[in-house]
VEXTINU-54009 format. One record per atom (N, C-alpha, C, O): x, y, z; residue number from 1; atom name. Coordinates in steps of 0.02 Angstrom, whole numbers, plus 50000, padded with zeros to 5 digits. Example, Ala and Ser with C-alpha at 12.3 -4.5 7.8 and 13.67 -1.06 7.14 Angstrom:
2
50660,49716,50390,1,N
50615,49775,50390,1,CA
50660,49835,50390,1,C
50712,49834,50423,1,O
50642,49888,50354,2,N
50684,49947,50357,2,CA
50645,50002,50394,2,C
50670,50057,50402,2,O
# end
This chain:
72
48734,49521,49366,1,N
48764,49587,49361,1,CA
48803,49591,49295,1,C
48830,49544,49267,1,O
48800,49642,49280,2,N
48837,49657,49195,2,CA
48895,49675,49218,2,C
48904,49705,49270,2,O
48956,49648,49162,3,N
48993,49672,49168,3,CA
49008,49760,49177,3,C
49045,49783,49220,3,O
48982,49789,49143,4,N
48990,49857,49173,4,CA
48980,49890,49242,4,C
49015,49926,49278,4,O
48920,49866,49247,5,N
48912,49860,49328,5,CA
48935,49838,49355,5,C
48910,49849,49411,5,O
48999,49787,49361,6,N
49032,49751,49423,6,CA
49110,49801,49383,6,C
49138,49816,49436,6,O
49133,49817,49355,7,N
49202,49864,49343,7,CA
49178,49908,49346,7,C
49214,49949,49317,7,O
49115,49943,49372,8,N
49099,50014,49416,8,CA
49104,50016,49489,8,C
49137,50048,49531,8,O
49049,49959,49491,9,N
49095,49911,49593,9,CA
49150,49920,49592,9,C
49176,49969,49619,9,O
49182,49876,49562,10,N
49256,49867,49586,10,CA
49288,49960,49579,10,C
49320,49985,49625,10,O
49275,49988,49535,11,N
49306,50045,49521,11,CA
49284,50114,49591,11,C
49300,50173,49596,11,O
49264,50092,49611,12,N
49220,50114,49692,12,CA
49238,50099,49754,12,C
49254,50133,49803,12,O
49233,50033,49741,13,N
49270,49994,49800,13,CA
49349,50004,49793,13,C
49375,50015,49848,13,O
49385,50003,49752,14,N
49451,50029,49731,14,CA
49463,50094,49776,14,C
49504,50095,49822,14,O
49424,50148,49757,15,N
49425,50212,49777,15,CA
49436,50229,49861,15,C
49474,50262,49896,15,O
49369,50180,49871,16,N
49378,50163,49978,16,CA
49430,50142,49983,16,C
49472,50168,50021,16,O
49439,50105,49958,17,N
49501,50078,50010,17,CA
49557,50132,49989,17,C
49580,50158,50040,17,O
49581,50153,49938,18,N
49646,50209,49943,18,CA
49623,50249,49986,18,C
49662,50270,50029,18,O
49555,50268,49986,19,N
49546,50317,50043,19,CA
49543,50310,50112,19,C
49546,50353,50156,19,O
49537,50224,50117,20,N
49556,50195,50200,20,CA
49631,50207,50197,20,C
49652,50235,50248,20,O
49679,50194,50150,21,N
49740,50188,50160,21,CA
49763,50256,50177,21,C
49808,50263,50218,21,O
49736,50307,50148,22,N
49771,50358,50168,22,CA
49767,50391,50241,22,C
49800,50437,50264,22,O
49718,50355,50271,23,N
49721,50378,50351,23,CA
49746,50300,50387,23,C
49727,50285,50444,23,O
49788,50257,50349,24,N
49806,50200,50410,24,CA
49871,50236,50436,24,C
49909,50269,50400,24,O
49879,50225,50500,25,N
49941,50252,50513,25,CA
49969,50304,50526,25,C
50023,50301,50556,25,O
49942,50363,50511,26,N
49937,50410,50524,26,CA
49998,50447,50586,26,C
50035,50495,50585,26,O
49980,50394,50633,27,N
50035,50419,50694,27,CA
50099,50346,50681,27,C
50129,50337,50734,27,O
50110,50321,50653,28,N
50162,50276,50613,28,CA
50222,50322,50577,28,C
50221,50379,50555,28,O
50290,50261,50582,29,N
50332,50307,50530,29,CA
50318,50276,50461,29,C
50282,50227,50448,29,O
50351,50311,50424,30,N
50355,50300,50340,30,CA
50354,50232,50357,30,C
50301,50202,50363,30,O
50433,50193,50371,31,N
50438,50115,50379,31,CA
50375,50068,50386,31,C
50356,50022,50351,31,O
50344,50097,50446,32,N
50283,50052,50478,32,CA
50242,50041,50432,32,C
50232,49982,50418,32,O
50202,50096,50391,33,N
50150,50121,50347,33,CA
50175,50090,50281,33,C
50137,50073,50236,33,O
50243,50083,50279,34,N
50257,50062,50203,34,CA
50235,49973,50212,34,C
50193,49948,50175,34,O
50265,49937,50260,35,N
50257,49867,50301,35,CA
50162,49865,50317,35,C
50140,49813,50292,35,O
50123,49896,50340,36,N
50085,49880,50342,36,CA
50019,49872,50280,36,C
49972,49832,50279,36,O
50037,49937,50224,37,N
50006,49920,50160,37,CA
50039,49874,50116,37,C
50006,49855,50067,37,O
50082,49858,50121,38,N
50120,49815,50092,38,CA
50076,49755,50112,38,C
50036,49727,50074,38,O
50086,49739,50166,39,N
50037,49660,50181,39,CA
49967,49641,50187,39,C
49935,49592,50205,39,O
49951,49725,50154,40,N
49863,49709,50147,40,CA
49860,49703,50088,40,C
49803,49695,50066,40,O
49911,49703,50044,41,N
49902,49698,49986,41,CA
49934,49749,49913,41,C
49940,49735,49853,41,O
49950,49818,49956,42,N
49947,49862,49901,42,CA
50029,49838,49865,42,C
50074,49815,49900,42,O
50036,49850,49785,43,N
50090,49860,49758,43,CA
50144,49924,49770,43,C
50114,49977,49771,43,O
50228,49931,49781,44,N
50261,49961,49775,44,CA
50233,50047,49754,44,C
50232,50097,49791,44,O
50217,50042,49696,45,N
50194,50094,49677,45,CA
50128,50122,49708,45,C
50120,50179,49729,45,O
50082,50073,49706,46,N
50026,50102,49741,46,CA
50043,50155,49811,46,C
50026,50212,49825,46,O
50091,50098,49848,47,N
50115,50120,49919,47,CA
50147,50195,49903,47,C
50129,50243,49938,47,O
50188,50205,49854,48,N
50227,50259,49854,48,CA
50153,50322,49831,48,C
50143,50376,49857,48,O
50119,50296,49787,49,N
50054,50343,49780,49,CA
50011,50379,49839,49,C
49997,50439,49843,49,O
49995,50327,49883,50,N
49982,50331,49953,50,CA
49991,50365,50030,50,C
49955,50386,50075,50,O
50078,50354,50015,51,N
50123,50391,50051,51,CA
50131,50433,50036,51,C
50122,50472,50083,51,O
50151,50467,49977,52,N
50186,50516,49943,52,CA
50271,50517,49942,52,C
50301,50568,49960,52,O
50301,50466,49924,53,N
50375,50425,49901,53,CA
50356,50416,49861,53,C
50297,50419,49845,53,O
50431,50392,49810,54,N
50443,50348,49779,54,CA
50428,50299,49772,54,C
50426,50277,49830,54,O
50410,50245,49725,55,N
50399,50169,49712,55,CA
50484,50152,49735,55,C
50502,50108,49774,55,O
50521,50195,49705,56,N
50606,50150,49735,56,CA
50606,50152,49834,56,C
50622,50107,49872,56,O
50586,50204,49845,57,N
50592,50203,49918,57,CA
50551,50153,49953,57,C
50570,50134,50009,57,O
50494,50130,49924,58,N
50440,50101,49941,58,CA
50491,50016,49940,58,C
50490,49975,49986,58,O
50522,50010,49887,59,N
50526,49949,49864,59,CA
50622,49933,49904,59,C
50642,49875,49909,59,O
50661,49985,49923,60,N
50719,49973,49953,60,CA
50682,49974,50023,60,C
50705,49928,50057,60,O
50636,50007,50055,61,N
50613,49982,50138,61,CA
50613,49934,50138,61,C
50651,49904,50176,61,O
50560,49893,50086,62,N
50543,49830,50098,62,CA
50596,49776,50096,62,C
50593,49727,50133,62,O
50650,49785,50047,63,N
50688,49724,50040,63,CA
50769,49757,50110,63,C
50811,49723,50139,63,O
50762,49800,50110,64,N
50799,49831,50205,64,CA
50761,49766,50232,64,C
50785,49710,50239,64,O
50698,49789,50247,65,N
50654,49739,50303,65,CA
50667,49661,50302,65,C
50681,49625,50350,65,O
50657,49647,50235,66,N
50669,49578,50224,66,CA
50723,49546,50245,66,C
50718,49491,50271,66,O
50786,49579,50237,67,N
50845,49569,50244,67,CA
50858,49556,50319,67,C
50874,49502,50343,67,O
50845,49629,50360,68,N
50832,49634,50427,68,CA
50806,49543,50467,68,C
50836,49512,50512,68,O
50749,49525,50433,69,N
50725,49472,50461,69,CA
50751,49414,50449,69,C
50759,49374,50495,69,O
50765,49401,50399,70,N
50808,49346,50367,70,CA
50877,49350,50412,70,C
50897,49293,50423,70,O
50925,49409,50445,71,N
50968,49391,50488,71,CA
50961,49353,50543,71,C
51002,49310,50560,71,O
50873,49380,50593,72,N
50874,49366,50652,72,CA
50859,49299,50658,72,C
50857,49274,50714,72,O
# end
């Protein structure tokens, strides 16, 4: 496969999955949805792209959460 042809894949396959992400969750709150793309992988920003937030909101849930767990 040529390089062009595999950064057209990927540039495709890229596309599905934002478009899986935007229906995960659906009946989820912000929190849940931010926690669950978060651990499939997506970046801060991506998540806030996704959701429609902020990258800061995206990125103070997560370290709330962290914190949260690190008490119990």
């Amino acid at each position: 496969m040529e390089d062009k042809q595999f950064k057209e894949l990927m540039r495709k396959l890229e596309q599905i999955l934002r478009v899986n992400a935007l229906n995960v969750g659906k009946d989820r709150t912000k929190t849940e949805r931010i926690l669950m793309l978060d651990k499939v992988g997506f970046t801060p920003k991506e998540i806030s792209e996704i959701i429609g937030t902020t990258s800061n909101t995206v990125s103070v849930t997560l370290s709330q959460t962290k914190k949260r767990r690190l008490k119990k």
